[in-house]
C-alpha positions as CSV (number, residue, x, y, z in Angstrom):
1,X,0.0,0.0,0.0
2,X,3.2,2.6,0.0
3,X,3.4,4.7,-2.9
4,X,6.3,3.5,-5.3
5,X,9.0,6.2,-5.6
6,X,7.5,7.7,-2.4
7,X,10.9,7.9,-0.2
8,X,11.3,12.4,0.0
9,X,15.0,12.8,-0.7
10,X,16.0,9.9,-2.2
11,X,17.1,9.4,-5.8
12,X,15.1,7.3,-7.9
13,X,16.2,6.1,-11.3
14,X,14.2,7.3,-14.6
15,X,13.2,3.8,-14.8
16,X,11.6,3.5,-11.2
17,X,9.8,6.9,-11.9
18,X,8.3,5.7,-15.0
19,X,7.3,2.9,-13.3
20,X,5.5,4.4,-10.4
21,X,3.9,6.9,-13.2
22,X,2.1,3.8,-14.1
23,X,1.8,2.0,-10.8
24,X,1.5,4.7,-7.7
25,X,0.9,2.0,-5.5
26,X,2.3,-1.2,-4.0
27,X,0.4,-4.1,-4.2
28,X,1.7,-7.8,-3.2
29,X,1.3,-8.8,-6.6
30,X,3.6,-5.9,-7.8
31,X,6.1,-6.1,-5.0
32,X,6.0,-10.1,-5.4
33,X,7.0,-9.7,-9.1
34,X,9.6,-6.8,-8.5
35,X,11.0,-9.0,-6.3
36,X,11.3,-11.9,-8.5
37,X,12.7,-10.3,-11.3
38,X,14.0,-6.2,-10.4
39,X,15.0,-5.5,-13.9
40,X,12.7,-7.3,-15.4
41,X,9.7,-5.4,-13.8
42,X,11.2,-2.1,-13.9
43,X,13.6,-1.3,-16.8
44,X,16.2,0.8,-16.0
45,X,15.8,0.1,-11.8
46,X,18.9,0.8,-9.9
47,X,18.6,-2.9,-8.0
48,X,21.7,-4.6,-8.9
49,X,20.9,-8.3,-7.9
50,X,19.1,-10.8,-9.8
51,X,15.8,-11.5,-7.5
52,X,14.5,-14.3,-5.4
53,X,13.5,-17.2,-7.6
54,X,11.8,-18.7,-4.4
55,X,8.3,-18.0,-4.2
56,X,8.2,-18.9,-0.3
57,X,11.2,-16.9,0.4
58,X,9.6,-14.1,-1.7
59,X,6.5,-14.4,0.5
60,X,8.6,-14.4,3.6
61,X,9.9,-10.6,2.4
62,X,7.0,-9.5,1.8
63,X,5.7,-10.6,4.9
64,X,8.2,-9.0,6.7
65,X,7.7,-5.8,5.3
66,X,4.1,-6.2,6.0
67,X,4.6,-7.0,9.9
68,X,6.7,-3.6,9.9
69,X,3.7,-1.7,8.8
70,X,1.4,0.3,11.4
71,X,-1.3,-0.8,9.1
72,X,-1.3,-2.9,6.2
73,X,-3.2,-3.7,3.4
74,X,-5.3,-6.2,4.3
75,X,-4.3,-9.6,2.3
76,X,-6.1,-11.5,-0.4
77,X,-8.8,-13.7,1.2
78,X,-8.3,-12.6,4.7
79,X,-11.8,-11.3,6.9
């Protein structure tokens, strides 16, 4: 639910800003793919590693990140 690009101050590549031009928002579909694949989701990103191939380990991150929010987006399927 964070806005993509949304850090005041920090430099984000051309290719990130285009990207959040066209996706504002953070869903765990989007972060799930970015994380897969960085440069394959966002040309031009500054992320210099390859992804997680692991879809558990990629749910792990995100669930991470999610437990560090004061309030998350709800998930898929959840009451």
């Amino acid at each position: 639910g964070r806005d993509v690009a949304g850090v005041e101050g920090y430099s984000y590549s051309p290719g990130m800003m285009d990207f959040a031009a066209e996706n504002p928002v953070w869903t765990y579909e989007l972060m799930d793919q970015f994380l897969a694949d960085p440069r394959g989701t966002v040309s031009g990103t500054k992320m210099t590693f390859a992804g997680v191939r692991d879809a558990e380990d990629r749910a792990a991150i995100i669930a991470l990140l999610r437990s560090e929010s004061p309030d998350p987006v709800p998930l898929a399927g959840a009451e």
